[in-house]
C-alpha positions in Angstrom: 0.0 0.0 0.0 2.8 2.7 0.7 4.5 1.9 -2.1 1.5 2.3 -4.5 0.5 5.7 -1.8 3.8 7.1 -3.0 3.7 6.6 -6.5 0.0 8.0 -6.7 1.9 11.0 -5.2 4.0 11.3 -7.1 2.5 11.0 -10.5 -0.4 13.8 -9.4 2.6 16.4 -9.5 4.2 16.2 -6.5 7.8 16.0 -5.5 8.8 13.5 -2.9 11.6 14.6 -0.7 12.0 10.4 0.4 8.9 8.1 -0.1 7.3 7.9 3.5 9.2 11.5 4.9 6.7 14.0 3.7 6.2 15.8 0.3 6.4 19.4 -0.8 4.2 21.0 -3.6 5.3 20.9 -7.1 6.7 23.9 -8.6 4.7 26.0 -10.0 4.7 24.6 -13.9 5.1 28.2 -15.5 7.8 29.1 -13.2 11.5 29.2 -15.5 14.5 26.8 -14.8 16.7 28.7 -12.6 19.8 30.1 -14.8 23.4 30.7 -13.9 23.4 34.2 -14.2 20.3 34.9 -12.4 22.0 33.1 -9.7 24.8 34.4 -7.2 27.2 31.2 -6.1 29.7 30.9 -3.6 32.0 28.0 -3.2 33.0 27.4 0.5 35.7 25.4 2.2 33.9 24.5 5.4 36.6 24.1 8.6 38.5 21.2 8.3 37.8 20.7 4.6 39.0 17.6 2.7 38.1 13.9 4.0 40.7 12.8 6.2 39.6 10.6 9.0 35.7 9.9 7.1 34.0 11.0 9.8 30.8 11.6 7.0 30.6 15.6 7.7 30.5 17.7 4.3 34.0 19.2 3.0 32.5 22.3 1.2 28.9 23.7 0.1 28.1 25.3 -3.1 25.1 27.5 -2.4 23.1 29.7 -5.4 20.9 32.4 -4.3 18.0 33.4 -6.5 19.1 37.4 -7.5 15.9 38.2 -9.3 12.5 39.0 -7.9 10.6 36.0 -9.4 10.2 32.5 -8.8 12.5 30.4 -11.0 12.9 26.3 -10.5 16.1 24.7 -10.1 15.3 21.4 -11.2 18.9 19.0 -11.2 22.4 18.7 -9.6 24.8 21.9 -10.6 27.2 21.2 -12.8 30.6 21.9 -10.9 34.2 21.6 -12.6 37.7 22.7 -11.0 39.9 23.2 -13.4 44.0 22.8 -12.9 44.8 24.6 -15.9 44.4 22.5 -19.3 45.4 19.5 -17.0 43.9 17.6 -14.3 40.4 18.7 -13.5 37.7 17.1 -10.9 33.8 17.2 -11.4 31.0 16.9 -8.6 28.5 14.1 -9.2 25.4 13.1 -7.8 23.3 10.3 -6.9 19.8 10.0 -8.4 17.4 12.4 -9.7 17.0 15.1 -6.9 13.1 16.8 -6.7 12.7 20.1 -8.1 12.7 23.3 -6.4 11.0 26.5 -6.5 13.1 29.7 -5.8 11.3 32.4 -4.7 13.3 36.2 -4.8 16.1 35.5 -2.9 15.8 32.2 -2.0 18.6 29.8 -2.1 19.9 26.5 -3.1 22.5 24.2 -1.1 24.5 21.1 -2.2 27.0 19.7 0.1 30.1 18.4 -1.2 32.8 15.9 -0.4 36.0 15.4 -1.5 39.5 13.6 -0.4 42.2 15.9 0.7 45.7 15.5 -1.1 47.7 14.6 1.1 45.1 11.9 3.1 44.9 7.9 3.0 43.8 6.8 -0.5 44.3 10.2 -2.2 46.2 9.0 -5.1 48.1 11.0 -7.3 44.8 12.7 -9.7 44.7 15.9 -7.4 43.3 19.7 -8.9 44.8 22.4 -6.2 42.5 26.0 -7.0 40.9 29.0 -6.0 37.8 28.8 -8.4 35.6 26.7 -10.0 33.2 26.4 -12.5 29.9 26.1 -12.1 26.5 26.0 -14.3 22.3 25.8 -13.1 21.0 22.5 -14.0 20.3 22.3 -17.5 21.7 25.7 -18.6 24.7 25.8 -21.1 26.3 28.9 -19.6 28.6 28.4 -16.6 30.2 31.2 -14.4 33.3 31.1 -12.5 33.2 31.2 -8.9 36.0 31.7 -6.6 36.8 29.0 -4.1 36.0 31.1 0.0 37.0 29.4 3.5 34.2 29.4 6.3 34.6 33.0 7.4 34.0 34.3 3.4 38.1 35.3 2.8 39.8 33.7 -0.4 41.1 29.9 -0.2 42.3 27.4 -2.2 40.4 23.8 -2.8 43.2 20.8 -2.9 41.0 18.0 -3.7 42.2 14.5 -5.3 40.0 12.1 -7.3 38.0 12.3 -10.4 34.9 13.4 -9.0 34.2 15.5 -5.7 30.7 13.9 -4.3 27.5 16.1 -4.2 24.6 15.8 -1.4 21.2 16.4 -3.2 20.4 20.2 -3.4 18.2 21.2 -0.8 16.7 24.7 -0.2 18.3 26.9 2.4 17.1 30.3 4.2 18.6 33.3 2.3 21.5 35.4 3.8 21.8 38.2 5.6 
């Protein structure tokens, strides 16, 4: 019965955050897909950044903010790429197909990431060391660089080894200041 409950759900338009852990209305169908450039990003190193002892805690956030006064859905993971120059570079991935979600005015977007530190057990030898990356809105073909911040919001560098740094599914977030 819960498994048929859900999928009735989900086919009359709503957006399941998990199947049995409560819904949240689908966006409104006229709303646009959220673009890059009517986004502000940030890219921040949170303290302690880079997977060293796996204790399961995100490494960095990538957060967009909705600049514009209407509602826009970002629908999708970002597309993230660090760059080391025309060499090495690392991209976030996903899991799964995240829900949709409507952006209001100033309303933001959050996707956790992780990543292995150069430096730590298993890193190998693949490792991107920057202080920017590039980012794009889910189904938009224009990216925008971003630079990389620490906690507190000053300049930092990412060091981060592997192909892919690992994204949490985008969740909304309460706008800034």
């Amino acid at each position: 019965m819960r498994a048929t409950t859900c999928l009735a759900v989900l086919t009359a338009g709503l957006a399941l955050t998990a199947c049995g852990t409560g819904t949240t209305a689908a966006p409104d169908a006229t709303a646009p897909p959220c673009r890059t450039a009517a986004l502000t990003w940030t890219l921040s190193l949170l303290d302690g950044g880079g997977t060293t002892k796996g204790d399961g805690g995100p490494d960095a956030r990538l957060t967009a903010v909705n600049k514009g006064p209407g509602t826009c859905v970002f629908s999708g993971y970002p597309v993230l790429e660090i760059h080391n120059g025309k060499a090495e570079s690392i991209e976030g991935t996903g899991q799964g197909r995240p829900a949709s979600l409507a952006l209001s005015g100033k309303a933001s977007v959050t996707v956790d990431l992780r990543y292995t530190r150069r430096g730590a057990e298993n890193a190998g030898t693949w490792c991107v060391r920057q202080g920017e990356a590039s980012v794009r809105a889910p189904h938009d073909t224009r990216g925008t660089v971003v630079p990389v911040t620490d906690a507190h919001g000053k300049s930092a560098t990412i060091d981060a080894c592997g192909e892919t740094l690992a994204m949490a599914v985008p969740r909304r977030t309460r706008p800034g200041p």
